[in-house]
FISEZA-259293 format. One record per residue (C-alpha): residue number from 1; residue in one letter; x, y, z. Coordinates in nm, 3 decimals. Each point is the difference from the previous one (the first is absolute). Example, Ala and Ser with C-alpha at 12.3 -4.5 7.8 and 13.67 -1.06 7.14 Angstrom:
! FISEZA-259293
<rec i="1" aa="a" east="1.230" north="-0.450" up="0.780"/>
<rec i="2" aa="s" east="0.137" north="0.344" up="-0.066"/>
This chain:
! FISEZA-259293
<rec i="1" aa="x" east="11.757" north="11.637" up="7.901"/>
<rec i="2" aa="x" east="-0.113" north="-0.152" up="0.320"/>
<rec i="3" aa="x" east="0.000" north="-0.388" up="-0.016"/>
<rec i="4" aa="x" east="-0.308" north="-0.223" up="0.115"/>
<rec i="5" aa="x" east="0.232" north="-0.163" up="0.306"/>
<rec i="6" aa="x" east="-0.085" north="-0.130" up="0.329"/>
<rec i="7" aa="x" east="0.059" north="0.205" up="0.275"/>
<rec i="8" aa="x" east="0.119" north="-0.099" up="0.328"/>
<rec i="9" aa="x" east="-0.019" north="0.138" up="0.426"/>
<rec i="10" aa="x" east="0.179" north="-0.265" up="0.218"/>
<rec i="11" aa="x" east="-0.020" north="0.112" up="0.347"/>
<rec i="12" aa="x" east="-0.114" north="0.346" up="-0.012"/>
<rec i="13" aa="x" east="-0.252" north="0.220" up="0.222"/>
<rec i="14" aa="x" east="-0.262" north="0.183" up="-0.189"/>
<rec i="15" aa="x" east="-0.145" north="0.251" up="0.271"/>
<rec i="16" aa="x" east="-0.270" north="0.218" up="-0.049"/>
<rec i="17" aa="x" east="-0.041" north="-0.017" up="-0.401"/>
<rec i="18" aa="x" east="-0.298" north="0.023" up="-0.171"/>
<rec i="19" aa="x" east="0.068" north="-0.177" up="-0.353"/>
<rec i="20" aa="x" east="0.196" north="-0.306" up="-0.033"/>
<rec i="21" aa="x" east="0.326" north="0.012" up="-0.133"/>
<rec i="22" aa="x" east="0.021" north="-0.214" up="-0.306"/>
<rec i="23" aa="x" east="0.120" north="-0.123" up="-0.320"/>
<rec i="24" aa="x" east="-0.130" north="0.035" up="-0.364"/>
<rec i="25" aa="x" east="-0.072" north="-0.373" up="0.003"/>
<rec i="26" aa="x" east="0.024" north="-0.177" up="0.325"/>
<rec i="27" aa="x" east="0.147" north="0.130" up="0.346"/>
<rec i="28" aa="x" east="0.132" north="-0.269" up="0.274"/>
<rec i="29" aa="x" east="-0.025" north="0.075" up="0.402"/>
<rec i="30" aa="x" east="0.241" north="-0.213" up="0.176"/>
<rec i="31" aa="x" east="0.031" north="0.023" up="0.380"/>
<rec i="32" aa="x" east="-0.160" north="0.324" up="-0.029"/>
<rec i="33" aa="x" east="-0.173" north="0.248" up="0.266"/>
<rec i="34" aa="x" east="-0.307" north="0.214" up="-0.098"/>
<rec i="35" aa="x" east="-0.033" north="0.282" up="0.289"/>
<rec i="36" aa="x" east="-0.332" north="0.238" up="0.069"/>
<rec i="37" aa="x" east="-0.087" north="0.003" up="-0.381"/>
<rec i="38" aa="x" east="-0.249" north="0.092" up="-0.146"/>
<rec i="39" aa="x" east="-0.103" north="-0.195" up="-0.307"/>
<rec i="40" aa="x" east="-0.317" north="0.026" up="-0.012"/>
<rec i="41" aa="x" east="-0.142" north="-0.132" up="-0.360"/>
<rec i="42" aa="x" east="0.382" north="-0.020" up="-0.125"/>
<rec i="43" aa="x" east="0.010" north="-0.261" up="-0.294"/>
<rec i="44" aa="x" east="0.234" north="-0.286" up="0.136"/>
<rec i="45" aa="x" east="-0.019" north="-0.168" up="-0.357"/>
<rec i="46" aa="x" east="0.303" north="-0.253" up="-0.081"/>
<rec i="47" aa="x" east="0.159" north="0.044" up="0.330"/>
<rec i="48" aa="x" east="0.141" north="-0.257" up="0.232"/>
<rec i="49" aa="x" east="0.086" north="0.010" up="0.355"/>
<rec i="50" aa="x" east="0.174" north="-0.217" up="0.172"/>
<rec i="51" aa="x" east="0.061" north="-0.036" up="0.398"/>
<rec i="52" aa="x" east="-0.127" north="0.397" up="0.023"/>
<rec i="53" aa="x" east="-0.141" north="0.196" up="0.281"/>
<rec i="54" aa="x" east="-0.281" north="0.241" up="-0.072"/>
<rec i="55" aa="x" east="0.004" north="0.202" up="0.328"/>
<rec i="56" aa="x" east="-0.299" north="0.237" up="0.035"/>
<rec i="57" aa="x" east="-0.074" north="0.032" up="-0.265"/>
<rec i="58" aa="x" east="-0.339" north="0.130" up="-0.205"/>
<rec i="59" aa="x" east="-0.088" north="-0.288" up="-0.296"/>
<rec i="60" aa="x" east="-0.372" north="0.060" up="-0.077"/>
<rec i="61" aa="x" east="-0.132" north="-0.054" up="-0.316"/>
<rec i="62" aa="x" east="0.338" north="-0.071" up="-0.128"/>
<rec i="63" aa="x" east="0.022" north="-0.221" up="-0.320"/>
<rec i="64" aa="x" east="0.223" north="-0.345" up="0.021"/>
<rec i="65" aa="x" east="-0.002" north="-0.133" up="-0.364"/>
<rec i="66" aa="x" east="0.225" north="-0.221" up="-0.060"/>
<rec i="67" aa="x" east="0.241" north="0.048" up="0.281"/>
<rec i="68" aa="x" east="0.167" north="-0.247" up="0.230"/>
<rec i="69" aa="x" east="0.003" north="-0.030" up="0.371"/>
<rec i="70" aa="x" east="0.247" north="-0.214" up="0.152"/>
<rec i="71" aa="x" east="0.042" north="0.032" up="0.374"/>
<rec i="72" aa="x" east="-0.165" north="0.318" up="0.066"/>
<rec i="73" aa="x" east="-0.081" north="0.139" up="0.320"/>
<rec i="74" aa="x" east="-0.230" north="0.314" up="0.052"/>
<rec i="75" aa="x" east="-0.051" north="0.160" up="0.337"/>
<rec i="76" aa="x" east="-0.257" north="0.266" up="0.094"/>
<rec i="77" aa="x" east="-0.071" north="0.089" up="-0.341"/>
<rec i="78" aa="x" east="-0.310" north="0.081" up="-0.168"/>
<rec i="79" aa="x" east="-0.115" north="-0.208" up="-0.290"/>
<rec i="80" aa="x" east="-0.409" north="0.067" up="-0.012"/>
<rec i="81" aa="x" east="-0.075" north="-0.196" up="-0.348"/>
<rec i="82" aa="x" east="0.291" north="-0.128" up="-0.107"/>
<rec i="83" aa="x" east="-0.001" north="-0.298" up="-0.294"/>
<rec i="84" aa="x" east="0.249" north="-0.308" up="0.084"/>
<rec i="85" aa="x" east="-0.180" north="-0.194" up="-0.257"/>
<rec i="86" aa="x" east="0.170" north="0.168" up="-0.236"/>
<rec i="87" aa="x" east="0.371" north="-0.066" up="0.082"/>
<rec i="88" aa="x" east="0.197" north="-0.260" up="-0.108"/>
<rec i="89" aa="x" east="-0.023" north="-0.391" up="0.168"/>
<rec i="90" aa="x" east="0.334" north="-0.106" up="0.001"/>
<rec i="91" aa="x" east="0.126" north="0.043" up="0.369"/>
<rec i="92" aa="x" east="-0.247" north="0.192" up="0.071"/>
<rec i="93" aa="x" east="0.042" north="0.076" up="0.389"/>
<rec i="94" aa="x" east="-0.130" north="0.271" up="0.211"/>
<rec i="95" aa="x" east="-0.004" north="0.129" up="0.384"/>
<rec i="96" aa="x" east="-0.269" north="0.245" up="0.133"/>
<rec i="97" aa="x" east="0.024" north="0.159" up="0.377"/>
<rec i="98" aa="x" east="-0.205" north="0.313" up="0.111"/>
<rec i="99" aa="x" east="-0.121" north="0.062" up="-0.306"/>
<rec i="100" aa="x" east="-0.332" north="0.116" up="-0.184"/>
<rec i="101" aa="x" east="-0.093" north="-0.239" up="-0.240"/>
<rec i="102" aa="x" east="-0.367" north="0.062" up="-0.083"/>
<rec i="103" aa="x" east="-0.148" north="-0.092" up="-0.340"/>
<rec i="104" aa="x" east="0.329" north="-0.208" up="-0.120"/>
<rec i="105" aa="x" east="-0.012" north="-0.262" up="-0.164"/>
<rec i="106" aa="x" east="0.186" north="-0.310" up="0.012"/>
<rec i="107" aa="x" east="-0.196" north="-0.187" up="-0.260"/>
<rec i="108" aa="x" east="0.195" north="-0.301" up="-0.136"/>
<rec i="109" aa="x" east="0.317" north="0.064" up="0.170"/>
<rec i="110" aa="x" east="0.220" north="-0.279" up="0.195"/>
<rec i="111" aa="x" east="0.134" north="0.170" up="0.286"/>
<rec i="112" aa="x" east="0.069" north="-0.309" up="0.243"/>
<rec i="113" aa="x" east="0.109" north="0.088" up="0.317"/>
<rec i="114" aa="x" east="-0.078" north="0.367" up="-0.037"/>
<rec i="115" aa="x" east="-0.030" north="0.197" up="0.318"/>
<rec i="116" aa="x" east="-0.269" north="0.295" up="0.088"/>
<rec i="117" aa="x" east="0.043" north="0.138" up="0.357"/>
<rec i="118" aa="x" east="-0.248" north="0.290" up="0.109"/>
<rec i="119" aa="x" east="-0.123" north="0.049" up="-0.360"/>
<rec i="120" aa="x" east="-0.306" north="0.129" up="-0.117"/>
<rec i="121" aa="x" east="-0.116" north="-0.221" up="-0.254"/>
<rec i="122" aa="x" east="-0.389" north="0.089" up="-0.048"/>
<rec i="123" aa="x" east="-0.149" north="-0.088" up="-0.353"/>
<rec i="124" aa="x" east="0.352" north="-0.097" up="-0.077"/>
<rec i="125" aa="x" east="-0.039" north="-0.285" up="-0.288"/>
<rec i="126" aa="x" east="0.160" north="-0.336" up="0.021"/>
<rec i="127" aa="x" east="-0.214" north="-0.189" up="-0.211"/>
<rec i="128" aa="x" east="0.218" north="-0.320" up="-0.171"/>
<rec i="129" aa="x" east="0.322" north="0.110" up="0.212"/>
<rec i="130" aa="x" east="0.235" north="-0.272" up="0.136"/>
<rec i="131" aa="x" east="0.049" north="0.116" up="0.380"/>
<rec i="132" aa="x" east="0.116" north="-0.346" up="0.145"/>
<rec i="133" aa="x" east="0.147" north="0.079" up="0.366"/>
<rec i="134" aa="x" east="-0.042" north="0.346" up="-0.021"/>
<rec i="135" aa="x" east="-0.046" north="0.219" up="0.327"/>
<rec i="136" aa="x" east="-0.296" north="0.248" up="0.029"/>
<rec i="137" aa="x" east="0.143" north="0.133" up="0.369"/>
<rec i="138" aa="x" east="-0.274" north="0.290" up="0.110"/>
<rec i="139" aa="x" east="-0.135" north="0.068" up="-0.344"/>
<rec i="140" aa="x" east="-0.366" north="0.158" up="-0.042"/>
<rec i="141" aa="x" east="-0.132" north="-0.211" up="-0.311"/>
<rec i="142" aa="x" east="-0.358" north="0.159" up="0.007"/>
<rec i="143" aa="x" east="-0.158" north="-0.081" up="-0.361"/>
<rec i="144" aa="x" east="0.383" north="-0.150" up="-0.135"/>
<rec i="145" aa="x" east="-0.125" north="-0.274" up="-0.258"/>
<rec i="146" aa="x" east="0.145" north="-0.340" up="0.027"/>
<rec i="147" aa="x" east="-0.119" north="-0.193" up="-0.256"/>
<rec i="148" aa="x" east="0.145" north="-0.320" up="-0.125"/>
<rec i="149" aa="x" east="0.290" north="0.113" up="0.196"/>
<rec i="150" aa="x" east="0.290" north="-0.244" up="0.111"/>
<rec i="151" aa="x" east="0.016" north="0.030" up="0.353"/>
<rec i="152" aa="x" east="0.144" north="-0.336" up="0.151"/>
<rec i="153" aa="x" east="0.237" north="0.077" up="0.308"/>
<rec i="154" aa="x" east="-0.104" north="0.373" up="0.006"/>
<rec i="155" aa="x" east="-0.035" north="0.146" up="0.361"/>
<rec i="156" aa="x" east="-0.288" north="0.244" up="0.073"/>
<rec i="157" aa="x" east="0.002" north="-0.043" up="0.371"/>
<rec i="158" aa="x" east="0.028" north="0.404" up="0.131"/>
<rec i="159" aa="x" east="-0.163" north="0.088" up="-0.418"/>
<rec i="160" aa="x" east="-0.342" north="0.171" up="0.077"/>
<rec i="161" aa="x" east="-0.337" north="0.075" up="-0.250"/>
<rec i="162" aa="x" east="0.088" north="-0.285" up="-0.279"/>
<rec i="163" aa="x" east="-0.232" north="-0.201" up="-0.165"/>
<rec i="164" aa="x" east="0.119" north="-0.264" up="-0.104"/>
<rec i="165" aa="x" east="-0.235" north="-0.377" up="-0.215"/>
<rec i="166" aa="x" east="0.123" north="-0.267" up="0.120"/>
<rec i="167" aa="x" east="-0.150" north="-0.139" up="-0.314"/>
<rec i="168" aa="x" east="0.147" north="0.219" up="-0.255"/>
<rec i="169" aa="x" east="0.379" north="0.024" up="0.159"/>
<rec i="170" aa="x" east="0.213" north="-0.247" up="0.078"/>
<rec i="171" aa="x" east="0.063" north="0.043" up="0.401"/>
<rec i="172" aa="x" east="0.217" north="-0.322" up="0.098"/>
<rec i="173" aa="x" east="0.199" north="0.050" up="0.271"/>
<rec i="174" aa="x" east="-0.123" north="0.346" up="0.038"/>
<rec i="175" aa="x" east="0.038" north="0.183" up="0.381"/>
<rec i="176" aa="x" east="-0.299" north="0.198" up="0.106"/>
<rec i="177" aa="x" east="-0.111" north="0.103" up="0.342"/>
<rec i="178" aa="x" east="-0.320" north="-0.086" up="0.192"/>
<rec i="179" aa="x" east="-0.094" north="0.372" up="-0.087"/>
<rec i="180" aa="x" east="0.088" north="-0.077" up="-0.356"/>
<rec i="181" aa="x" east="-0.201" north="-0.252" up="-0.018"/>
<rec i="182" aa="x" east="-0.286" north="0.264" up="-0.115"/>
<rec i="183" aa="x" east="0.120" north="0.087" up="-0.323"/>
<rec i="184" aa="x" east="0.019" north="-0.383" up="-0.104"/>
<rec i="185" aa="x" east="-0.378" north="-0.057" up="0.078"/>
<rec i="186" aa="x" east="-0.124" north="0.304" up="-0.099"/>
<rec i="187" aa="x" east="-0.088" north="-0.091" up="-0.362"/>
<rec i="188" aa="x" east="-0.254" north="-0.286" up="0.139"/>
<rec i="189" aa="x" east="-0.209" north="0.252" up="0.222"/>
<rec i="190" aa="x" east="0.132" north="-0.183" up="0.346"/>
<rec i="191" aa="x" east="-0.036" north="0.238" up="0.263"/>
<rec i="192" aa="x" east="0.289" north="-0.022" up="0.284"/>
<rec i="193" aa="x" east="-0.032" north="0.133" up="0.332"/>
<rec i="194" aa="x" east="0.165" north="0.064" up="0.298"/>
């Protein structure tokens, strides 16, 4: 009779699967590397992962209920409409570079000091979110929705196509360039030119 235990990968490489291997009740990722798989709407439900590597890797439309993501990095991977809002808080911490992040959402999540390099991020959601001194390094944010969203100390200096109220999110300390400067105004019908 198979038994409702926790099952655990510590330092393992997953290449090229297409379902995720896990237990009957809850399945731990420790130090683990996710290779060219394709997961697309895999359900992710009671997993955590901590300090893993999702390395091209297809993630659309995959379902994060109740899961926990401490640490993680993803690189090149595709993650068109993917729901953070649903994963656990505690230690919540995620990485992003070269990857395609359109129609996430974010909502309600602290992820201080989260990175996005070269991400696509457009109509990504991060209403409510807690992004104090994150970096938004040459990220297209056309229609992403900030909206009562903690940004103090964030830096959008090379982040194009955002929109960002200055009224509705709190911006303290906030880096922008002179170009940026666009998407701040852009809500009171202030035309900038050159």
């Amino acid at each position: 009779m198979a038994t409702e235990e926790s099952i655990y990968h510590i330092n393992q490489t997953f290449e090229k699967i297409s379902i995720l291997p896990k237990g009957l009740r809850e399945t731990q990722f420790d130090e683990c590397t996710f290779k060219n798989c394709d997961l697309t709407e895999a359900d992710f439900y009671g997993c955590d992962f901590i300090k893993c590597t999702f390395d091209n890797c297809n993630l659309s439309m995959v379902k994060f209920g109740a899961i926990g993501f401490d640490g993680v990095e993803f690189f090149n991977c595709k993650m068109v409409g993917v729901d953070f809002s649903n994963t656990k808080d505690f230690l919540f911490g995620v990485d992003f570079s070269d990857c395609i992040l359109d129609y996430a959402a974010f909502m309600k999540k602290k992820n201080k000091k989260g990175k996005f390099k070269n991400c696509s991020l457009k109509g990504t959601d991060f209403s409510e979110a807690d992004l104090t001194d994150a970096k938004f390094e040459r990220c297209d944010l056309s229609v992403a929705v900030f909206m009562r969203t903690i940004l103090s100390g964030a830096n959008f200096t090379s982040s194009y196509n955002f929109t960002i109220d200055p009224e509705k999110n709190q911006l303290r300390k906030a880096k922008f360039s002179p170009d940026g400067l666009i998407g701040l105004l852009a809500n009171y019908g202030i035309i900038v030119e050159n």
